[in-house]
C-alpha positions in Angstrom: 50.2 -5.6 20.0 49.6 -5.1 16.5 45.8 -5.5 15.0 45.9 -7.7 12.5 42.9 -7.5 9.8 41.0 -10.2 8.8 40.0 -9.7 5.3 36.9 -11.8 4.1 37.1 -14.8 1.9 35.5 -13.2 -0.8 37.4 -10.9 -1.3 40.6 -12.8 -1.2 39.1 -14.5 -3.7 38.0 -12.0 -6.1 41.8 -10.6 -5.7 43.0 -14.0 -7.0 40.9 -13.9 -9.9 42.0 -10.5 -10.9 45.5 -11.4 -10.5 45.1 -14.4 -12.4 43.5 -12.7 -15.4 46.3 -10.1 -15.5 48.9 -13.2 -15.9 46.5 -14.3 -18.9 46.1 -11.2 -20.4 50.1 -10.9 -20.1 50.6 -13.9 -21.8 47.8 -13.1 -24.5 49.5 -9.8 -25.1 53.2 -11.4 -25.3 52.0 -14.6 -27.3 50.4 -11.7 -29.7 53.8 -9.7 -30.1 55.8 -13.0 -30.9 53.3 -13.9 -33.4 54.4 -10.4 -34.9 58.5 -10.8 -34.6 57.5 -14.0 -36.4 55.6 -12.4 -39.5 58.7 -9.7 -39.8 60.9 -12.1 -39.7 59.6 -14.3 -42.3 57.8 -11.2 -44.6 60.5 -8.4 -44.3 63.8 -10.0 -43.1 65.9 -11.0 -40.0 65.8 -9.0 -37.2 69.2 -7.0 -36.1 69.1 -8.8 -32.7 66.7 -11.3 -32.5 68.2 -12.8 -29.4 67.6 -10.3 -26.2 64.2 -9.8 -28.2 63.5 -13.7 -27.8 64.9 -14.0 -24.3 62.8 -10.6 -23.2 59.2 -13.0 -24.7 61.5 -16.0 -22.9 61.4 -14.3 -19.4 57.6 -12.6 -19.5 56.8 -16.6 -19.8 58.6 -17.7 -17.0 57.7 -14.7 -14.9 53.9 -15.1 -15.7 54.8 -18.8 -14.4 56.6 -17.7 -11.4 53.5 -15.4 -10.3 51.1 -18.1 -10.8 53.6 -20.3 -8.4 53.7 -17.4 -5.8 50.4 -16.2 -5.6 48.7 -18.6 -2.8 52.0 -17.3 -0.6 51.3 -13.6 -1.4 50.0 -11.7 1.7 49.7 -8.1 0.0 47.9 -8.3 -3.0 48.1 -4.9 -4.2 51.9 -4.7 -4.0 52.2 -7.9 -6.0 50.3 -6.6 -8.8 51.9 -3.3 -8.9 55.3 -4.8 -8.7 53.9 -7.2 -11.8 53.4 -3.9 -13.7 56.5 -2.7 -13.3 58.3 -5.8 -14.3 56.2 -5.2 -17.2 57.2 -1.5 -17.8 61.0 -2.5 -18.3 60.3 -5.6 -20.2 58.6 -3.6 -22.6 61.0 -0.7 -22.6 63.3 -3.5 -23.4 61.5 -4.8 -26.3 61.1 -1.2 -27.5 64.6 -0.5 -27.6 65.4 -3.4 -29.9 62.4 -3.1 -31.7 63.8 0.8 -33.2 64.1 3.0 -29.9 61.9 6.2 -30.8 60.7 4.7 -34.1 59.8 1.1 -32.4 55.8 0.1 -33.6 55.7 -1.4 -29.6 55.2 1.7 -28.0 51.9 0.7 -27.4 52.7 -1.9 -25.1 53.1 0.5 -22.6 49.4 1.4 -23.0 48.2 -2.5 -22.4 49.8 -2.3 -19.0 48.5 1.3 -18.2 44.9 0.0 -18.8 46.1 -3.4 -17.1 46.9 -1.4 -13.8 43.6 0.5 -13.7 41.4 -2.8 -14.4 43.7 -5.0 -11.5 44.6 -2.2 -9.3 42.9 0.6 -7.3 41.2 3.7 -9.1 43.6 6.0 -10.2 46.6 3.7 -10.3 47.0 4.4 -13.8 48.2 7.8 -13.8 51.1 6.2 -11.4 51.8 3.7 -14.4 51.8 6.5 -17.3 53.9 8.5 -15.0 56.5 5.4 -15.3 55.7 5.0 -18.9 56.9 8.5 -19.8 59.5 8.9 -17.8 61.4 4.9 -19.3 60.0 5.9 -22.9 61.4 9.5 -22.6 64.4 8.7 -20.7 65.0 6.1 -23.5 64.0 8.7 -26.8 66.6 11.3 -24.9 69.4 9.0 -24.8 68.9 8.1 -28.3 68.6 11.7 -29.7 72.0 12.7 -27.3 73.5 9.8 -29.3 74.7 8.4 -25.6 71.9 5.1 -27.6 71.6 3.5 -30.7 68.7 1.3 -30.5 69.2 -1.2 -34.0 66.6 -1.2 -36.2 63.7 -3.0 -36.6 64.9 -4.8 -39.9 68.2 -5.6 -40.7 67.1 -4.2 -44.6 66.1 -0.7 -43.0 69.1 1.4 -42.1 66.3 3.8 -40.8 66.1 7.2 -41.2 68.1 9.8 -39.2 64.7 12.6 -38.0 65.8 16.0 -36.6 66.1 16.5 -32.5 62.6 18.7 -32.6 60.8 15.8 -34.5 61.7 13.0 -32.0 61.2 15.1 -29.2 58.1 16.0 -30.4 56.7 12.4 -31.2 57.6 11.6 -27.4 55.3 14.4 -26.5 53.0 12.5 -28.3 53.3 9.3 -27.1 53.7 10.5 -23.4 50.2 12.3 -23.9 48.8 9.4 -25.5 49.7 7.7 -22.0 48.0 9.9 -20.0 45.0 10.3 -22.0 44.6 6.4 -22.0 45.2 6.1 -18.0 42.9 9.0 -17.4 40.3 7.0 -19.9 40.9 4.3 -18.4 40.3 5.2 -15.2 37.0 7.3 -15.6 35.6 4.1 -17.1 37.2 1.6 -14.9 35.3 3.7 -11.7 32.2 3.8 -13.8 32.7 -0.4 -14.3 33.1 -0.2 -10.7 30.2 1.6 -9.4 28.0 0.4 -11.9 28.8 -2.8 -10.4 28.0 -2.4 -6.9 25.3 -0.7 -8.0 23.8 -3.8 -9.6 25.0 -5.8 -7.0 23.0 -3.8 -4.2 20.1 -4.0 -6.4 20.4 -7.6 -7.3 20.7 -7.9 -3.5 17.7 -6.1 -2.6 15.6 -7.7 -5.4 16.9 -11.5 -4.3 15.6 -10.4 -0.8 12.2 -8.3 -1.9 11.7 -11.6 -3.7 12.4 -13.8 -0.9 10.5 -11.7 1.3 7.2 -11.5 -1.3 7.1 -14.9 -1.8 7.7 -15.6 2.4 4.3 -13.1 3.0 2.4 -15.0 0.2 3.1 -18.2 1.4 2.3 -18.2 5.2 -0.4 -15.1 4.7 -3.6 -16.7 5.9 -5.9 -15.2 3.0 -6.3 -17.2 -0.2 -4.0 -15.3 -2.7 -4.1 -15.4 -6.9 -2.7 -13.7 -9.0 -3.7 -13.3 -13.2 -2.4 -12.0 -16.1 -3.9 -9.5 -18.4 -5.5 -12.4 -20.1 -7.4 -13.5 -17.5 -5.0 -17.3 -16.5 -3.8 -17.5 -13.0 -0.3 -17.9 -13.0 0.7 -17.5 -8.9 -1.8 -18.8 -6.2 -0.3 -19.5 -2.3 -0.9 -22.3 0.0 -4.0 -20.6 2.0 -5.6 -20.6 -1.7 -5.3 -24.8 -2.1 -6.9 -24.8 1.4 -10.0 -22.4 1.4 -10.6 -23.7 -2.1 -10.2 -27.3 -0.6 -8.5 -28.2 -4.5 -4.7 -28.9 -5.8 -3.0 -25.9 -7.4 -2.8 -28.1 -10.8 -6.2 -27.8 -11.0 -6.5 -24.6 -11.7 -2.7 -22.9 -11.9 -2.4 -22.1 -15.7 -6.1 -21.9 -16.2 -8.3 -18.9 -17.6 -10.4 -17.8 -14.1 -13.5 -18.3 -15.4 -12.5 -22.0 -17.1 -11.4 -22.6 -13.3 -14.2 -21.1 -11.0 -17.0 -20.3 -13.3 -19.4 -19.3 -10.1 -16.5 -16.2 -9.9 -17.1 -12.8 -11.6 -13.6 -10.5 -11.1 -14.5 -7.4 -12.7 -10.8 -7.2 -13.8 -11.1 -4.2 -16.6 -11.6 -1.9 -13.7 -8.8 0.4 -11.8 -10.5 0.7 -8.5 -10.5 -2.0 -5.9 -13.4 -4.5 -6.5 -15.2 -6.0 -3.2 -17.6 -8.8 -3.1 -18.7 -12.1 -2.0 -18.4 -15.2 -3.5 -20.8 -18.4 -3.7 -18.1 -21.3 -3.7 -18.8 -25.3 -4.0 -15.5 -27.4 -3.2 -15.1 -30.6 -5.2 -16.0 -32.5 -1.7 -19.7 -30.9 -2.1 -19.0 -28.1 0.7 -20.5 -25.2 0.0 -18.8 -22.1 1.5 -19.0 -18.0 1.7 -16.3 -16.4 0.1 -15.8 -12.6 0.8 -13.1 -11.6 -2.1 -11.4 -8.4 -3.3 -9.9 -8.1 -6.8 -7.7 -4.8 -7.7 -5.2 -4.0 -10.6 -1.6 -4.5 -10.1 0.6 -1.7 -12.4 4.4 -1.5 -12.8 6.1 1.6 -13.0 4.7 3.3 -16.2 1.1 3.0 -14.5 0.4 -0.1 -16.9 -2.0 -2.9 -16.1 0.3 -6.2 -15.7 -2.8 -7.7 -14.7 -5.5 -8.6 -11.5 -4.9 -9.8 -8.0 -7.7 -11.7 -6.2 -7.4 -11.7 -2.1 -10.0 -14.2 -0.2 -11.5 -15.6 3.0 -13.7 -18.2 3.8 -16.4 -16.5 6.0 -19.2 -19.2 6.3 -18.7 -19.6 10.0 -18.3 -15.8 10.5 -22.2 -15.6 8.7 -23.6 -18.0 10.6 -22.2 -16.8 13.8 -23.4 -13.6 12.3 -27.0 -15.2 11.8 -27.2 -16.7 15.2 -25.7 -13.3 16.9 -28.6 -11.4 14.9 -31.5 -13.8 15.5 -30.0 -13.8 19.8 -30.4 -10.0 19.5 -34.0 -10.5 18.0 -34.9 -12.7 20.6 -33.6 -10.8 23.3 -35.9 -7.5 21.8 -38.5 -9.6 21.5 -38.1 -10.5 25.4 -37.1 -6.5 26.2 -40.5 -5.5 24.3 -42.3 -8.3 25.7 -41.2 -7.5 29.1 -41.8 -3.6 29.0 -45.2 -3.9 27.6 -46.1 -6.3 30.4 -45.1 -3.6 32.7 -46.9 -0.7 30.7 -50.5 -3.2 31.2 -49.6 -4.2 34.5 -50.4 -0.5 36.1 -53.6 0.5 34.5 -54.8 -3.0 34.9 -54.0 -3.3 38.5 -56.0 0.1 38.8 -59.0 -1.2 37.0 -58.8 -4.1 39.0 -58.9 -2.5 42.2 -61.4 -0.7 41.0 -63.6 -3.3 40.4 -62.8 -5.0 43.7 -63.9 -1.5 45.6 -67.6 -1.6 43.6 -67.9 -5.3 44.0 -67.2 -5.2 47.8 -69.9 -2.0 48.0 -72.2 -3.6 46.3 -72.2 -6.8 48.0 -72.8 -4.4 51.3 -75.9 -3.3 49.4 -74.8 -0.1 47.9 -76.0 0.0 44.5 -75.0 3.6 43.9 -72.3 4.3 41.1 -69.4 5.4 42.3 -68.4 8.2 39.5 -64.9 8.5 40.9 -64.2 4.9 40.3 -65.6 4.8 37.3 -63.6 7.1 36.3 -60.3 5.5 36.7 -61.5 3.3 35.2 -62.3 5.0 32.1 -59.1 6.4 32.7 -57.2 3.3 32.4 -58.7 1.8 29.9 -58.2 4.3 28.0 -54.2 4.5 28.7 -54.2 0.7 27.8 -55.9 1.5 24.3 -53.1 4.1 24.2 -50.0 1.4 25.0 -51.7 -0.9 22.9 -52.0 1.6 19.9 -48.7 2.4 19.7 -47.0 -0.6 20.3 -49.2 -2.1 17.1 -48.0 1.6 15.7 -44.6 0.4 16.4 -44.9 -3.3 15.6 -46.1 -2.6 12.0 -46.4 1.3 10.8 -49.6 1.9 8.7 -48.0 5.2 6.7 -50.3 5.9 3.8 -48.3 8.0 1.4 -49.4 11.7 -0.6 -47.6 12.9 -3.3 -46.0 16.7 -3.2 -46.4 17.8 0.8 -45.0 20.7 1.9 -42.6 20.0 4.8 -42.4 23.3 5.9 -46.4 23.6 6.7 -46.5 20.0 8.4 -43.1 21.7 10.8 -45.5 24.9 11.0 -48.9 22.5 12.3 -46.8 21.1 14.8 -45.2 23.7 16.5 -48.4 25.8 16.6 -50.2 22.9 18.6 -46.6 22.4 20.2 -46.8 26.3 21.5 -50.5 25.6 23.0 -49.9 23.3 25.0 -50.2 24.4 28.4 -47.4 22.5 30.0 -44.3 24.3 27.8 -46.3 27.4 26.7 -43.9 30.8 27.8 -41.1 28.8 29.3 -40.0 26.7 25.9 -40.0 28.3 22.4 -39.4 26.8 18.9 -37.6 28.7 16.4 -37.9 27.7 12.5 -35.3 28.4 9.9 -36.9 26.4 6.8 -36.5 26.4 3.2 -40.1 26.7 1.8 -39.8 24.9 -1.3 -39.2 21.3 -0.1 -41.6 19.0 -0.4 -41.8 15.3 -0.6 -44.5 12.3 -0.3 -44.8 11.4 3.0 -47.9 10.5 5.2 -48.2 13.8 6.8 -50.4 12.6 10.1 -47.4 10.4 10.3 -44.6 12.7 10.2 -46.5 15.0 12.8 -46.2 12.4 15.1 -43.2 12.2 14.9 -42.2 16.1 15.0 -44.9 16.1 18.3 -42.5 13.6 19.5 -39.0 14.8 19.0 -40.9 18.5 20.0 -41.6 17.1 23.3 -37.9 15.3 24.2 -36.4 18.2 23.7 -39.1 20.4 25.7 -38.7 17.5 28.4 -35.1 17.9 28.2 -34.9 21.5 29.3 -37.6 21.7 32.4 -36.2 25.5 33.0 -37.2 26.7 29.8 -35.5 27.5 26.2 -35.2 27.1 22.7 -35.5 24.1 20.4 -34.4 25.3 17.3 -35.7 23.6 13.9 -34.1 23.5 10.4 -35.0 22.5 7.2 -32.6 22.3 4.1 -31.1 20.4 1.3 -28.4 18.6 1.8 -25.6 20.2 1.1 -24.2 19.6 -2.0 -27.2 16.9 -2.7 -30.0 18.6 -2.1 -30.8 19.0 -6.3 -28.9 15.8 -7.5 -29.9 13.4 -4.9 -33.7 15.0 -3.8 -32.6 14.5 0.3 -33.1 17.1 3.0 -32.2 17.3 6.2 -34.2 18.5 9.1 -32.9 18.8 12.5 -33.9 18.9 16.1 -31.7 21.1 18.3 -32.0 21.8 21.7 -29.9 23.3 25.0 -30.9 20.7 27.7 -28.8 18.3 29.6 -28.3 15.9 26.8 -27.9 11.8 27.0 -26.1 10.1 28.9 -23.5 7.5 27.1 -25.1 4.7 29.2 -29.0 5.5 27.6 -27.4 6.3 24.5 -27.6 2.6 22.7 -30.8 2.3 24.0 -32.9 5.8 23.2 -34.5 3.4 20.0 -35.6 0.8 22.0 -39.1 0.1 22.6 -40.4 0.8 26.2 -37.0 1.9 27.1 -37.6 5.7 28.7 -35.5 7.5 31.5 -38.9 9.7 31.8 -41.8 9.3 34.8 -44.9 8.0 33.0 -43.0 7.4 29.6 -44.0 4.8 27.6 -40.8 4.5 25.7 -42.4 4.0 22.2 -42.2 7.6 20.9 -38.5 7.6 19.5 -39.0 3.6 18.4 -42.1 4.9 16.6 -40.5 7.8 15.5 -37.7 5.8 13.8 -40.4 3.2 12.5 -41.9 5.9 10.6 -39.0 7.5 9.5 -37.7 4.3 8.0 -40.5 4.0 6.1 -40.2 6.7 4.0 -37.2 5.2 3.2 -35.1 7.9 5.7 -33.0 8.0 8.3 -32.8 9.1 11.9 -29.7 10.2 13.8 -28.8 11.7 17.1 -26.1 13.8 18.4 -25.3 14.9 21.8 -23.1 16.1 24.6 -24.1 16.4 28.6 -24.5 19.3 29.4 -25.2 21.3 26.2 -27.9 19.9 24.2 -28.9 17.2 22.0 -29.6 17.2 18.3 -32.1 14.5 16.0 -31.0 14.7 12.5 -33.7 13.3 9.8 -32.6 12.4 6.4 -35.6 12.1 3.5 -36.3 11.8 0.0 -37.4 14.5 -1.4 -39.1 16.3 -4.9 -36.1 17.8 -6.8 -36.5 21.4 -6.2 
């Protein structure tokens, strides 16, 4: 079985219209040419043979009727136009015949229908029509010049003038050219209409549905969303905006921004994307956190069309924020608390027992001193003075600051009384690669305490022995503009764990026997105090590295 094609209704329809405006353009064209046999007739005489000239107009009337009748009924469009245009081919042959033959003024009839065919019908269908054109115009022109046709004159007053075989030949030449020159014009242009055409029509599409799609993600984004002009008045604002803002869009759609929200500082002269918070008061009385980011919106050409403003309400995020950072404080608190307990718990329980011991001799009647016991004592008390010491280190750094100290002497003190200490002496060795000229005000007892400290994690880190190496430079590519340096810490031991990393800065948190876990707390106290920083990096198994950033005296 035959497939039969189903053509869409929008195109049937545009078919119709094309065919339609052919018939009116026919009957234009025809009305115009017996509005011209009138004007001869009444300016320059009666025509030779007015009557097959008035029944040619007659029947291009009632054929333009006859198509307008038939055209619901027609199944192939294409046919029915072309079989239009040849109706029209003869007709006008016709009409050039009585209208002079070779010297008829109507020849350019035949170029209305060979632009007609290429406007109604497919690309290149005018070349078909020329073709027919030339071959009716110079069958007609050869049969006149052979004599086997006399076409009458135009005017009965002119008896016309007899032109030689070469000349009329020649002026069909002419006119046949003319023919294909127009069709191939009119095509070229006619596929230039044409893809012009769909090419606005795919864009119109796309726009209509980037438009659609835009104002779709505006509308249901859940950010508050305005847009300005270069003047500073908000002229597009989404539904999230009424909202947050807990106001209309009339009252402030079409309003300068800072007429509208005065409390609101868009720094919109600026190219770069703008980020900050915003203080807001709704007309209710609620006051609310905006967080806000403004940024330039540019067509094509790069220029500024004007500012777009993107914001969330993120009051509840601060104070859930607030309440997360004063839980954490608490629970530190409890942590510190908790490990300093601990810390007193063991020298105190030795003093204790100590205590019990000489009491329980002496009520036997043994005054003696016992020197060991008082020892421990001493001993213990001492270790509590310790704890306590640092943790008030800890709790609230005393760092008392001198201008213009050499970093690379206090690194020098420290690892000279690092390399005498008896328990790393020949096993662990520091190695220093420092730039001499740094310097900085510090408090230098305090930043030997903390070298001594990072000196002795990594010694502890490596109990078989090896080398902590030490630098001291400017940061690259800062170390003149921005007066930092960086000093680092390296060593070869068996690093941190993930588990104990989040913790290392803790106070009283320490993976060591006996630690106090207050030296890298401290360390970082002190650190931060001279307005620096403090960073670790490591990997198990191959080392660990603390990274200090401070300010330092422009070299």
């Amino acid at each position: 079985m035959e497939k039969q094609t189903i053509r869409p209704l929008s195109m049937i329809l545009e078919e119709a219209v094309v065919i339609k405006a052919l018939i009116a353009f026919r009957v234009a064209a025809v009305s115009f040419f017996l509005g011209v046999v009138i004007i001869f007739q009444n300016e320059f005489g009666s025509l030779i043979h007015p009557l097959p000239i008035s029944m040619l107009i007659a029947a291009t009337y009632l054929l333009s009727v006859l198509y307008l009748t038939v055209l619901g009924r027609v199944q192939n469009t294409a046919l029915f136009v072309y079989l239009q245009l040849a109706v029209d081919l003869l007709i006008e042959t016709g009409i050039i015949y009585y209208t002079g033959g070779g010297n008829s003024p109507f020849t350019f009839l035949y170029l209305l229908t060979i632009v007609s065919s290429v406007v109604a019908a497919q690309p290149y269908s005018g070349y078909g029509l020329a073709s027919g054109a030339s071959i009716l115009y110079g069958l007609l022109v050869s049969l006149e010049s052979y004599g086997v046709l006399s076409p009458p004159p135009l005017l009965a007053a002119n008896p016309g003038n007899v032109h030689p075989q070469g000349y009329v030949f020649f002026m069909a030449l002419v006119h046949m050219s003319a023919f294909y020159l127009v069709a191939f014009l009119s095509d070229f242009l006619s596929r230039r209409l044409r893809q012009t055409i769909h090419s606005l029509s795919a864009k119109s599409s796309d726009l209509t549905y980037l438009q659609a799609f835009h104002q779709n993600v505006i509308a249901n984004m859940g950010s508050g969303f305005m847009a300005l002009d270069n003047d500073g008045v908000i002229v597009s604002s989404n539904n999230a905006a009424e909202q947050i803002l807990e106001s209309p869009k009339s009252s402030f759609m079409k309003k300068r921004i800072e007429a509208a929200f005065p409390t609101l500082v868009v720094e919109s002269g600026r190219g770069v994307e703008n980020k900050s918070e915003w203080s807001y008061v709704a007309p209710g009385g609620t006051k609310k956190l905006l967080s806000f980011t403004s940024s330039q919106f540019k067509d094509a050409d790069g220029s500024a069309l004007g500012v777009i403003i993107i914001f969330q309400d993120i009051t509840n995020f601060k104070l859930m924020e607030a309440a997360v950072s004063k839980s954490e404080r608490l629970a530190a608190m409890g942590r510190m608390a908790a490990g300093l307990a601990h810390e007193i718990k063991n020298p105190l329980g030795s003093i204790s027992g100590s205590i019990q011991i000489i009491k329980d001799s002496m009520e036997k009647g043994n005054t003696a001193p016992n020197e060991k016991l008082m020892a421990i004592i001493l001993r213990e008390t001492a270790r509590l003075d310790s704890i306590i010491g640092r943790f008030l280190s800890y709790a609230a750094p005393n760092t008392r600051k001198v201008p213009d100290v050499g970093l690379s002497a206090l690194l020098s003190d420290s690892v000279a009384l690092f390399s005498n200490d008896a328990r790393y002496a020949g096993h662990v060795r520091a190695e220093l690669d420092v730039d001499e000229r740094i310097r900085c005000e510090c408090d230098p007892e305090a930043l030997k305490q903390v070298f001594w400290n990072l000196l002795l994690n990594a010694a502890q880190a490596m109990p078989g022995g090896g080398t902590i190496k030490i630098s001291l430079k400017p940061v690259p590519g800062e170390g003149e503009a921005s007066g930092r340096c960086l000093l680092t810490f390296s060593d070869s031991g068996a690093g941190i764990s993930n588990e104990s990393l989040g913790k290392i800065f803790e106070p009283f948190f320490t993976t060591k026997e006996g630690g106090t876990g207050l030296g890298l707390p401290l360390a970082l106290k002190i650190i931060e105090s001279h307005e620096g920083t403090l960073a670790v990096r490591t990997k198990e198994g191959v080392g660990t590295t603390f990274s200090i950033r401070l300010p330092i005296t422009p070299l």
